[in-house]
N, C-alpha and C positions, 0 to 999 in steps of 0.2 A: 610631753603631752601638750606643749605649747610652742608657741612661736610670735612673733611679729610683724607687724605689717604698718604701713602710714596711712594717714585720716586726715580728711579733710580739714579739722578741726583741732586734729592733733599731732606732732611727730610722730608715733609709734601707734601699733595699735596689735592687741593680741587675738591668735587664732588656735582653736583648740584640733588636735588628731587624735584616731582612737590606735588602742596598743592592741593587737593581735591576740587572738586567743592561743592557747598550750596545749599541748596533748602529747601521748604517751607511746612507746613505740610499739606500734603494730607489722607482724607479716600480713600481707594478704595473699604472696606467693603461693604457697603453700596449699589451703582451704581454696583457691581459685583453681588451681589446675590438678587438685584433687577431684571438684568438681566433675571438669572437664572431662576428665580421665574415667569417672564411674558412670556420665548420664551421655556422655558423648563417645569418646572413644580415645584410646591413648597415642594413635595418631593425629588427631585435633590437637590434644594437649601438645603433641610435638610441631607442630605446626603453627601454634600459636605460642610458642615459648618468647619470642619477641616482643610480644604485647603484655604478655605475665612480669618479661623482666624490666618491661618503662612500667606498667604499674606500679612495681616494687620501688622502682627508683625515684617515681615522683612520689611516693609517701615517705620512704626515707628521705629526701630534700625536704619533705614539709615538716620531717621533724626536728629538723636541724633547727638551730638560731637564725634568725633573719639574716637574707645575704645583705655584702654592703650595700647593693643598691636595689633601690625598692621595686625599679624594673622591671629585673628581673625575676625577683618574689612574687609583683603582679603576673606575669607569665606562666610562672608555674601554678601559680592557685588555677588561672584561668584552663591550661591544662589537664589540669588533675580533677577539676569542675566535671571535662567532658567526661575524661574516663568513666567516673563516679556514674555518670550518666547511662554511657554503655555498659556497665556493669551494673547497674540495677535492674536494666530489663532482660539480663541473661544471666545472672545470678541470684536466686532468691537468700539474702543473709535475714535471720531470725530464728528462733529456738527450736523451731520447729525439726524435730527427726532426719524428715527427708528435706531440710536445708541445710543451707553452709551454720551449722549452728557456733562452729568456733571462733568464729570474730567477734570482738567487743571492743567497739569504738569510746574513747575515753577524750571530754575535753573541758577544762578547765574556765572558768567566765573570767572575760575580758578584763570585767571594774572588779571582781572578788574572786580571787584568784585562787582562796581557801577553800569554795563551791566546785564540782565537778559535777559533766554528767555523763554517766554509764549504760549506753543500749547496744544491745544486738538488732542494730536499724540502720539501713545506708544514713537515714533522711539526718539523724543528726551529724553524721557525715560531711553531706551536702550543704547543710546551713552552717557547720562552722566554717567550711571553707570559703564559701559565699558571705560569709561576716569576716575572715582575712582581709576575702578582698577588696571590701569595702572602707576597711582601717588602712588597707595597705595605700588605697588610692587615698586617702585623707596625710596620709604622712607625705605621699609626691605631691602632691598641693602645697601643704605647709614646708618643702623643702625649697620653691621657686622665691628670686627674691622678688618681693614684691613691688620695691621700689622702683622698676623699671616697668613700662606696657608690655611686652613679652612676657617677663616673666608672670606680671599679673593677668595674660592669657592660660597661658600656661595652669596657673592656679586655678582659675576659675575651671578650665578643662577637667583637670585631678577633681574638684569637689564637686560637679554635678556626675563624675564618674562614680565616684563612690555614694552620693544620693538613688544614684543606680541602682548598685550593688546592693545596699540596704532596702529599695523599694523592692526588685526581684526577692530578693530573700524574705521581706514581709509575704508577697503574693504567692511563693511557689512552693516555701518550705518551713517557715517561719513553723506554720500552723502543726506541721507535721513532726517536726523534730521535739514539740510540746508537750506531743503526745504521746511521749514517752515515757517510763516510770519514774526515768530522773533525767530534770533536765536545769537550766540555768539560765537566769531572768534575761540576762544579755540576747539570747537567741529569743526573746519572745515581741511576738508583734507589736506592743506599746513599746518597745526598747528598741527595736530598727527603724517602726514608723520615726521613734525621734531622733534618733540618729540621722534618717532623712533629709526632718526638714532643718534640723543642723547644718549639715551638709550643704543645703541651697541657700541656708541664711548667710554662709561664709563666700559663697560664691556669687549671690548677688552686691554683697559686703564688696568684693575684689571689683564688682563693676562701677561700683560707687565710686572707691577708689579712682578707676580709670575717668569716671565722669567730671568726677575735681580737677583731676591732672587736667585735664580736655578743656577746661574751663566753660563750661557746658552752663547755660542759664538757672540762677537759681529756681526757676518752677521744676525744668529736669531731676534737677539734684534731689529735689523735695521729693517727689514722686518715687523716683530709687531706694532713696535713704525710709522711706516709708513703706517699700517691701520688704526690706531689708529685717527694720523693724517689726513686722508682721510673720516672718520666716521666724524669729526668733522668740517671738512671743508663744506660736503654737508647739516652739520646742521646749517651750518653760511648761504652758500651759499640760504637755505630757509627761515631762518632770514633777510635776506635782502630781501625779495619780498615785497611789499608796503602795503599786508593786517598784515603783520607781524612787518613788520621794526618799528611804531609806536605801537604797541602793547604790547610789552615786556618791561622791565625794561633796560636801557642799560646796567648794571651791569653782566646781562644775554650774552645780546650781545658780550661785551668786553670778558667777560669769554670764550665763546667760539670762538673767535675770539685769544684770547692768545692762547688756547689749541691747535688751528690748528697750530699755528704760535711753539711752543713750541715742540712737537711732529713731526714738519716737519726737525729741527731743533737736537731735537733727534734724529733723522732717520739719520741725514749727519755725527751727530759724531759718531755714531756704525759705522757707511759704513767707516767712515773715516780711525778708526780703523784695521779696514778687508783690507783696502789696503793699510797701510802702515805696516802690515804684508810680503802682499806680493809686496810691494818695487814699487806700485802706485803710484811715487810721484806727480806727474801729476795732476790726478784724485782728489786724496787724498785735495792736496790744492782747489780745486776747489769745489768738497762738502764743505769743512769747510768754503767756503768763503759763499757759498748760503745760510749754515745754520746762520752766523753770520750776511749777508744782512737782512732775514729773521725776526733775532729776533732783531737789530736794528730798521727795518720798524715798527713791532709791539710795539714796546716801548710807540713810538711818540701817536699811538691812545688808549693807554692803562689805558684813565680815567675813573675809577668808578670799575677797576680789586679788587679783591682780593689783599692786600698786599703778603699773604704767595705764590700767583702765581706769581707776579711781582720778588719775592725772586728766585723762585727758575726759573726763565726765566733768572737772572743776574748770578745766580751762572752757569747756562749752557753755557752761552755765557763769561765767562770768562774761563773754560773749552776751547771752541773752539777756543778762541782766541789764546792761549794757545799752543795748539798743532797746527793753524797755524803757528802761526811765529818759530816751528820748523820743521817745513817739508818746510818753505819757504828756510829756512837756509841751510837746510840738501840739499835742489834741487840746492841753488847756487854753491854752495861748492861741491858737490858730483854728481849728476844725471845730471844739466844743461837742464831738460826737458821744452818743451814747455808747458804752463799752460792752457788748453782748457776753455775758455765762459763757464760759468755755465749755458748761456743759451742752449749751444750745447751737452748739455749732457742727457742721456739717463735719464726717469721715475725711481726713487727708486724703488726697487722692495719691494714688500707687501704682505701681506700672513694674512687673517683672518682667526681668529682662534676661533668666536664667530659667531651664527647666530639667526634668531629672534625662541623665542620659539612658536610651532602652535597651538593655543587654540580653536582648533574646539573639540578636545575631551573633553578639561578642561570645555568648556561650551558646551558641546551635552548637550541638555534637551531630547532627544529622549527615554531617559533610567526612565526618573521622570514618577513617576507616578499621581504626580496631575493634577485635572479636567481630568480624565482618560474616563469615563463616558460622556463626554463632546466629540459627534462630529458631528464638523459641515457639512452641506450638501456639500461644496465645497471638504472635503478630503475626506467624501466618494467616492464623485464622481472618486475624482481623486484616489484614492485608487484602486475603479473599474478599472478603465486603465492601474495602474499599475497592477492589477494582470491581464488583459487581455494580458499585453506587456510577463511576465514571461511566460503565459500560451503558448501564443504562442514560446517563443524561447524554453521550454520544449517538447514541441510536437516534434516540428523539429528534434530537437537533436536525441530524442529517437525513431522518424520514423528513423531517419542516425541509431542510432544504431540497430535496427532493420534489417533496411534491410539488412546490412554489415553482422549479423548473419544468412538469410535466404539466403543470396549470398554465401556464403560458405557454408552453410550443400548442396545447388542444385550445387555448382560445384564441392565439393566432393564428391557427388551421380554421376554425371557424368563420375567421373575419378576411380570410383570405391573402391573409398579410406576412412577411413582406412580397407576396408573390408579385400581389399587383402592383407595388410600387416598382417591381423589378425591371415589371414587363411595358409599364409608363415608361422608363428610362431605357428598353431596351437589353435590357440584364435578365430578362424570365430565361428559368429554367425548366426541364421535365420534372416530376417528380422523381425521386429516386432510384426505386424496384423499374420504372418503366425508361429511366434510363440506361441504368443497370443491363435492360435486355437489347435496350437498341445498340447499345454498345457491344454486345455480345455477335446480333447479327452482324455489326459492319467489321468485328473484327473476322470473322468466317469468311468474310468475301464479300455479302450482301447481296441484294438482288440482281448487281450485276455481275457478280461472280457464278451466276447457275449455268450461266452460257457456256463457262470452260467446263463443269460441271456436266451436261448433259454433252458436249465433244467428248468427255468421256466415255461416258454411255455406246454412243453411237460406234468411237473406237472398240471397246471391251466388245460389246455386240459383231462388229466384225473382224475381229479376232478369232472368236468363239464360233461364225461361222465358216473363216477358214478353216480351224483344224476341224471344225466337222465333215468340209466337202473333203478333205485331205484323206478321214479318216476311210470314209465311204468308198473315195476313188481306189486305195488301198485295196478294201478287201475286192472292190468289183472287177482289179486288176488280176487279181488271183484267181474269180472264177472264172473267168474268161481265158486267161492260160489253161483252165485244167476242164473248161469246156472243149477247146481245139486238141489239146492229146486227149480227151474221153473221145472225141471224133477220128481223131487219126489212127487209134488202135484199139476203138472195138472193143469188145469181150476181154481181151489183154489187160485191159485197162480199169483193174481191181479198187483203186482206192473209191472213197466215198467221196461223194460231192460236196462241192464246198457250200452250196446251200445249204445241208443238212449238219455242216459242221458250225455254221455261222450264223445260225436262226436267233441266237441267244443274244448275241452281238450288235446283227442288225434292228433286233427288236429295240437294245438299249439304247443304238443311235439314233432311232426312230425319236423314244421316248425325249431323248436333247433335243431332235430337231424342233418336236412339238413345244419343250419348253422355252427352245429358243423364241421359236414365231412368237409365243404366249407374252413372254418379256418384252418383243419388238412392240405388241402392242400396248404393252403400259407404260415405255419410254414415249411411247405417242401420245398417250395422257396426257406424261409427264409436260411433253411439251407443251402441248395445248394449255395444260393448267396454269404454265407459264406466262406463255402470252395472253390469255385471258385475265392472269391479275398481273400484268407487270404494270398497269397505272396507280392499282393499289398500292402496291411493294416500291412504284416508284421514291416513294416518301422517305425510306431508309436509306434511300443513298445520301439525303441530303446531309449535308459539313458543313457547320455542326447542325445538328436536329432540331436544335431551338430555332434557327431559320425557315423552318417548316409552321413554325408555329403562330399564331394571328398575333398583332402588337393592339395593347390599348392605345388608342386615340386620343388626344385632346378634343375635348366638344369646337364644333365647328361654331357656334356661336355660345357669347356669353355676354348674361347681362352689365356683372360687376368685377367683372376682369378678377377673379379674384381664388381663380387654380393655384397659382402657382405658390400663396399663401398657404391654404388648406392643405398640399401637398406639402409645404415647409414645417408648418407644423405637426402632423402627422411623423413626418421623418423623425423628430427632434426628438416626438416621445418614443419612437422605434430606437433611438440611438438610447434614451434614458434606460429603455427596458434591457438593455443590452447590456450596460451599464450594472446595472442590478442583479444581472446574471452574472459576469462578471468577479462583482463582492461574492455572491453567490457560494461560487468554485472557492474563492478566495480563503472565505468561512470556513467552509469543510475541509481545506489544509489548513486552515489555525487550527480544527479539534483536532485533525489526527495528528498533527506536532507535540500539542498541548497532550493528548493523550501519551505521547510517545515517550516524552521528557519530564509526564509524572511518577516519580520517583518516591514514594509516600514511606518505604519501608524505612530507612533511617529514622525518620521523624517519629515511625512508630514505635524503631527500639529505644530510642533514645525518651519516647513520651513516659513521664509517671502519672498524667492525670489521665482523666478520661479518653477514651476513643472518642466517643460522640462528639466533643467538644474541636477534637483535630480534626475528625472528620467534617465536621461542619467547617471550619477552616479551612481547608485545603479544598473545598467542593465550592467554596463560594469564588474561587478563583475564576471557576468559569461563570459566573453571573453575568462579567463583561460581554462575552462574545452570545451568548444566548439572548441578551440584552439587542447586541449589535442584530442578529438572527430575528427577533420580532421586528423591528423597525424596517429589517431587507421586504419582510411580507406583506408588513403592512405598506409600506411606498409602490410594494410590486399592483396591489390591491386596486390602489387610488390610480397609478398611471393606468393600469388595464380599462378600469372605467371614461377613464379618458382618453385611451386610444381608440375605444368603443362609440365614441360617439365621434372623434374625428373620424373613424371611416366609414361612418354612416355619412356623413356629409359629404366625402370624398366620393363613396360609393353614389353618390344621387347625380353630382357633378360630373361625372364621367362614367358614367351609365355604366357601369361593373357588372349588373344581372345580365346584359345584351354580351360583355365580352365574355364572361364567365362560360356562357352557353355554347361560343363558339370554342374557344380553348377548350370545352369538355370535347364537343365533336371533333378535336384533330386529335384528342388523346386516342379516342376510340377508334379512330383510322388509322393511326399507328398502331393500337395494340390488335384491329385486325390484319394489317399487315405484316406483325409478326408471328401471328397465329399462322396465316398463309404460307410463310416463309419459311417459316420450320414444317410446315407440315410436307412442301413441298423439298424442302434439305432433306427430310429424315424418308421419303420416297428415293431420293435419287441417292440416297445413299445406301439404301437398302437396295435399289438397283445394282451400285457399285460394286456390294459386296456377294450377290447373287451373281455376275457376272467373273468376277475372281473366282469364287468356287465352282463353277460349271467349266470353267478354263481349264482347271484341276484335274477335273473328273474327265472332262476330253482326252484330257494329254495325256490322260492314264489310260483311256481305252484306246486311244493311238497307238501308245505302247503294248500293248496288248494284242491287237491287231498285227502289228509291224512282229512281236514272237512269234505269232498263228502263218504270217504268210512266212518267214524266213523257213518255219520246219518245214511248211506245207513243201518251200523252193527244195529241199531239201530231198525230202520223200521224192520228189517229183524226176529229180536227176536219178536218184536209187532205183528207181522203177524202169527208168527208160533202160539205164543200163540193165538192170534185167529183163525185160519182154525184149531187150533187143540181145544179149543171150540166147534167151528161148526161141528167138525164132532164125536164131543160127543156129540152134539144134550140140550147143556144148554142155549142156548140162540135163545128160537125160538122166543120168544114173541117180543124182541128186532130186530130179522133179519126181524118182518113181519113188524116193524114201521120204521124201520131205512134203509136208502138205502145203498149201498156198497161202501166199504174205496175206496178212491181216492187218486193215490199217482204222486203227480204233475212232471210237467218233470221238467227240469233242467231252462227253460226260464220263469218256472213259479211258481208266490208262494204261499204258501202253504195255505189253508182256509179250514175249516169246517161250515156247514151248512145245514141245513135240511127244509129251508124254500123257496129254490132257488128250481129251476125246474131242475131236473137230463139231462136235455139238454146241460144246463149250461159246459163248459169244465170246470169254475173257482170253480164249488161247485159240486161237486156227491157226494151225500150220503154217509157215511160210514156206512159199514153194520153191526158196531155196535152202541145200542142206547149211545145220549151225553148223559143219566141222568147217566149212570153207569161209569162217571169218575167224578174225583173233579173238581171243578173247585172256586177258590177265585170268591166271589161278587166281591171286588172289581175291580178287572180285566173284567169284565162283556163284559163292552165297547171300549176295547181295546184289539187287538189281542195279545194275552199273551206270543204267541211262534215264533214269527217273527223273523229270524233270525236277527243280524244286519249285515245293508247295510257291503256288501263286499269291504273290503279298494281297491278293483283292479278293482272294477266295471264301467263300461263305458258305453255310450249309440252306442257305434259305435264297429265295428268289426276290429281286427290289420291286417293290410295289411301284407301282404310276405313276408318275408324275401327277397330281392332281391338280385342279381349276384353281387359283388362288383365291381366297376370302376378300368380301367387296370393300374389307379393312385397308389392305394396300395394294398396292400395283402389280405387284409382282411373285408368282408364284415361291413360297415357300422352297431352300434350297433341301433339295431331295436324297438321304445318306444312299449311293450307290451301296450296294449291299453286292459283294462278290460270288463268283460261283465257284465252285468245289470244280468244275474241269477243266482238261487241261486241252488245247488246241491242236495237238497234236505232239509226236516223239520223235527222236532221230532213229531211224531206220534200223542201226546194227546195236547188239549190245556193246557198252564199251568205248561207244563213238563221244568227242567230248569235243563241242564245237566252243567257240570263242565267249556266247552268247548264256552258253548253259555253266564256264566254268570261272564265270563270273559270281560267285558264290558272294561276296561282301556286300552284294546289288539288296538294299530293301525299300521298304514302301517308301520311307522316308528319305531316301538320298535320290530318288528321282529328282532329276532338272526341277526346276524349277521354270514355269512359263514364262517366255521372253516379254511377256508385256503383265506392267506391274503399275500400281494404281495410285497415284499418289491422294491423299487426300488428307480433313483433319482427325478421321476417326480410326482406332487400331487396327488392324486388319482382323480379318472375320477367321474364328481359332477353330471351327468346323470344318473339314472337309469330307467331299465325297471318296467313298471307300469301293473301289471295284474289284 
């Protein structure tokens, strides 16, 4: 419980360590992962056998005898500290039923080893093992030699360590572990508090030490040697309170009761020193006589000291004596000064130079990760809170940032800025949305793109009215063939007129012709509308569009030459505001970092005291940056004012109302000239796509036409060859059984039969006999030569083409609506021409029109039906 050290004063000098408290062997195995196993689950408990078997292990360590080196003993207390930690917020231990009621912590007092005390309570737990560690570091201090600078760093390190240990265990657990039914003076807060300042009195002791060696001035020494003194006085001073005064060994007592008395003592012969330097004879005798009362008084109660301190108390006080009785000499003889009271004299001055070391990081258990898996309802909850409390002071902050950025972009939109410094330098831009569209027209083509634009027009338009003259010359070739045989043979010449077959046909042609002309004239709009705004729409072509736009001017005359200043300035706070902005952004990724990397839950398993308390702790972290966050608003506040009034002066200097008005009127000729420009794009593309689908519907009733004239060619040769028969007279026997050929009209189809009554319109005779053609059995019962259903056939008639709406140019495209008849049939039953046994043919694999449209809009997904 002792050891030695050297003194300024003296060779040797002694230093006291405390001995470890005792305890009894406990499992905690067992009652832990029983726990686990009834309120959690017995996969937990297996999952966590790891952590069950280092708990078990570092309590059996700490029940062992001190290992050889103190070290590693500090290690494991420190250790087994955190556990204790995590295990009190996920284990409740106390009598109570539904806890771990079968642990009982049992431990023995340091000084009276005959006392124990017995709870079912982590806390006494915790404060003996936090009073180990505090003895333990007192023994690695007193084991450094001190005779060397290292080693009396070293020391000094060990004993503000263990002042540590002793001050945490006063503040965190002292109180708690008291409060138990049986407990033991050692673990109570007058017994650590002294321990303490023990603890610092030894380790300012160790600097005094180094201060001698150093050969340091005696006013230094004095000043040291008198904290020293003062450390040990207040740990006498707490040795005499009543729960203590009987507790201790007097040997303890008297020791530091010398130490105050020895060190106060020291303190008056350095001081003494220093003024009889400087020719204090006064003074000088007056300390030496306090320090020599002092260690005289001490003497008389100094039974049960150390001998080697009782030594070196005599050699100090023969020292003092010493240099009194020559400054008493030297004051009769020479100075004749008045000698002041020792009591009239001022406090030694002191100066510590050691303070307690702070073991909240050495024991954070925040960081440990065992029973990590382990949490209880209560730090959820409270976890929830605290992240409710961040959530909300994150909000806040970054509504303030927010807004401080939308307040500046609207009062620099107000002031015009930085538009018009832009457009000074030649840097203005369009606004946004109205760049945004100009870029849209020049990417389309722009105004001067309408010109290939309407060549298309004009091409699609005479496309469209070639296949119409094609389609017309068509049928009008037909009647005209079948006008000259209606002339060449008379009455012979049975079939129906192709007018009468082709009314339905030429009406629909009609109906395109008239849409076509109807179209020609809204491409002539078209153009016209063109060339009437191309000076306006001129403006769009210009690269880049800010070219187009007016520049501010510098004033043509100036009285104090003094633009280019106002202008400098201005810029500078424009660069400041930016700047601000900037931090701004900056801010708002420190909270959401800071939000990201608060990690609060550890702290909260491992907390035993209040939530509020840690909550208030952990939430003032961010005080900095909210801090930083007002300061950004309020500087943002001050320059805005100040930018406000340089561009009022700037604004007056170069006349900004006069440009302002003109840069609004090119806006507005640009945004009519986009207006124009689309109005006119979405005309001629609506052109485009009316002209593709009429294409369509042509090419369909070409085709249509070209099956009406091939059958008509058809009939037409079948016929000659018969009237020219009959009028060779080979087939009488057949004309007197057979009634006369029937050649159906257009709304009707086609039948042979000889067993209907010639009234019939759907069956007359043909006046050749059926035996004299082939015909397949098995088609017998089946009409063999039906054309098939016409892919454009409808049962309803297509309405008009009607006038187009004075909306757009161009008549609406019109659904051709098909007719239910057919154009005519081949002649014999059973006949199968190339045209008809084309069966795979439907609406949709027709050609496709050799002229095809290129442009940027999809193609139009309507088409005419005939």
């Amino acid at each position: 419980m002792a050891g030695q050290s050297s003194s300024a004063s003296t060779a040797t000098n002694i230093m006291l360590a405390v001995y470890e408290k005792k305890t009894t062997s406990l499992d905690l195995y067992r009652p832990l992962r029983n726990y686990i196993s009834m309120f959690f689950s017995e996969r937990e408990a297996q999952n966590l056998e790891d952590d069950l078997q280092t708990v078990k292990q570092y309590r059996s360590d700490l029940e062992r005898q001190p290992d050889p080196s103190p070290t590693s003993r500090r290690d494991l207390l420190q250790k087994y500290f955190k556990a204790l930690c995590l295990i009190e917020t996920r284990f409740p231990i106390s009598p109570d039923n539904d806890h771990i009621n079968t642990v009982t912590f049992v431990w023995y007092d340091a000084f009276k080893q005959k006392q124990k005390a017995s709870q079912q309570n982590i806390h006494l737990e915790k404060a003996a093992v936090l009073f180990n560690l505090g003895a333990v570091y007192s023994q690695i201090g007193l084991s450094f030699d001190r005779a060397t600078v290292e080693g009396r760093k070293q020391a000094i390190h060990a004993f503000i360590a263990a002042a540590g240990s002793f001050a945490f265990l006063r503040d965190n657990a002292a109180t708690k572990a008291s409060m138990g039914t049986s407990t033991t003076v050692d673990l109570s807060v007058e017994c650590v508090g002294m321990l303490e300042r023990l603890m610092l009195a030894q380790a300012q002791e160790c600097v005094f030490e180094n201060t001698i060696a150093k050969g340091s001035t005696p006013g230094v020494c004095a000043k040291i040697s008198r904290q020293v003194g003062l450390y040990y006085e207040e740990a006498l001073a707490a040795l005499s309170v009543a729960s203590l005064k009987d507790h201790f060994d007097k040997g303890w007592i008297a020791h530091v009761q010398l130490k105050a008395a020895l060190f106060y003592a020291e303190a008056c012969y350095r001081y003494s020193l220093e003024l009889h330097e400087k020719e204090e004879i006064a003074e000088e005798i007056a300390r030496l006589k306090s320090g020599s009362s002092m260690l005289s008084e001490v003497k008389k109660s100094s039974r049960g000291a150390a001998a080697q301190l009782l030594d070196a108390i005599s050699k100090l006080e023969a020292n003092i004596n010493r240099n009194l009785d020559r400054a008493v000499k030297e004051n009769d003889r020479v100075y004749l000064m008045r000698v002041p009271s020792p009591s009239s004299l001022p406090p030694l001055p002191a100066f510590s130079m050691v303070k307690i070391m702070p073991m909240n990081e050495v024991l954070d258990a925040s960081k440990e990760k065992m029973f990590a898996s382990l949490v209880p309802d209560s730090s959820a909850k409270a976890l929830s809170r605290y992240t409710e409390m961040v959530d909300d002071i994150i909000r806040t902050q970054a509504e303030k940032l927010q807004q401080g950025s939308e307040l500046t972009r609207v009062r620099l939109k107000e002031m015009d800025l930085p538009d018009s410094i832009l457009s000074l330098e030649g840097n203005f831009m369009l606004p946004t949305d109205l760049k945004e569209d100009v870029e849209a027209v020049q990417i389309s083509g722009g105004p001067a793109g309408l010109a290939a634009e309407l060549q298309q027009l004009m091409d699609l338009r005479r496309v469209n009215h070639e296949l119409l003259v094609q389609t017309e010359e068509l049928l009008q070739k037909e009647a005209t063939e079948d006008a000259q045989f209606r002339s060449q043979f008379g009455t012979r010449w049975t079939r129906p007129q192709s007018s009468t077959l082709t009314k339905n046909l030429q009406d629909r042609l009609n109906r395109f012709a008239a849409n076509l002309k109807q179209a020609s004239d809204s491409d002539a709009r078209i153009e016209r509308s063109v060339r009437d705004h191309s000076a306006l729409m001129s403006i769009l072509d210009r690269r880049p569009i800010e070219s187009a736009l007016p520049a501010l001017a510098r004033p043509i005359m100036s009285l104090d030459a003094n633009e280019d200043a106002i202008v400098g300035a201005l810029k500078q706070s424009l660069r400041q505001l930016e700047t601000l902005g900037a931090q701004r952004a900056g801010l708002e990724d420190m909270l959401k970092e800071m939000k990201r990397k608060d990690d609060v839950l550890p702290k909260l398993m491992t907390s035993t005291g209040s939530y509020e308390d840690l909550f208030r702790k952990e939430i003032a972290k961010y005080d900095p940056i909210r801090e930083d966050i007002a300061q950004n608003i309020e500087a943002q506040e001050h320059l805005l004012l100040q930018i406000q009034a340089q561009n009022e002066e700037f604004s007056a200097v170069f006349n900004l109302e006069d440009y302002k008005a003109s840069r609004e009127k090119c806006y507005k000729q640009i945004q009519a000239a986009i207006a124009k420009y689309r109005e006119i794009k979405e005309n001629i593309n609506e052109g485009l796509k009316f002209y593709v689908t009429l294409q369509d519907a042509i090419t369909n009733i070409k085709q249509q036409c070209s099956d009406f004239v091939m059958t008509r060619n058809i009939q037409c040769r079948e016929m000659i060859e018969d009237v020219q028969r009959q009028m060779a007279g080979l087939s009488f026997q057949d004309r007197k059984n057979t009634g006369s050929y029937s050649y159906p009209a257009v709304n009707q189809p086609h039948q042979r039969s000889s067993s209907q009554p010639p009234s019939d319109p759907q069956n007359v005779p043909h006046p050749r006999s059926q035996t004299s053609y082939y015909q397949p059995p098995e088609q017998s019962t089946v009409p063999a030569y039906a054309h098939p259903p016409s892919p454009y056939t409808t049962s309803q008639q297509p309405p008009p083409y009607h006038i187009p709406a004075p909306g757009g140019p161009y008549p609406p495209p019109q659904a051709q609506h098909p007719t239910s008849q057919e154009y005519g049939q081949p002649a014999y039953p059973g006949w199968r021409g190339p045209y008809y046994n084309a069966h795979g043919q439907q609406p949709g694999s027709l050609p496709r029109p050799p002229y095809t449209i290129p442009g940027p809009y999809p193609p139009h997904q309507g088409y005419y039906k005939q």
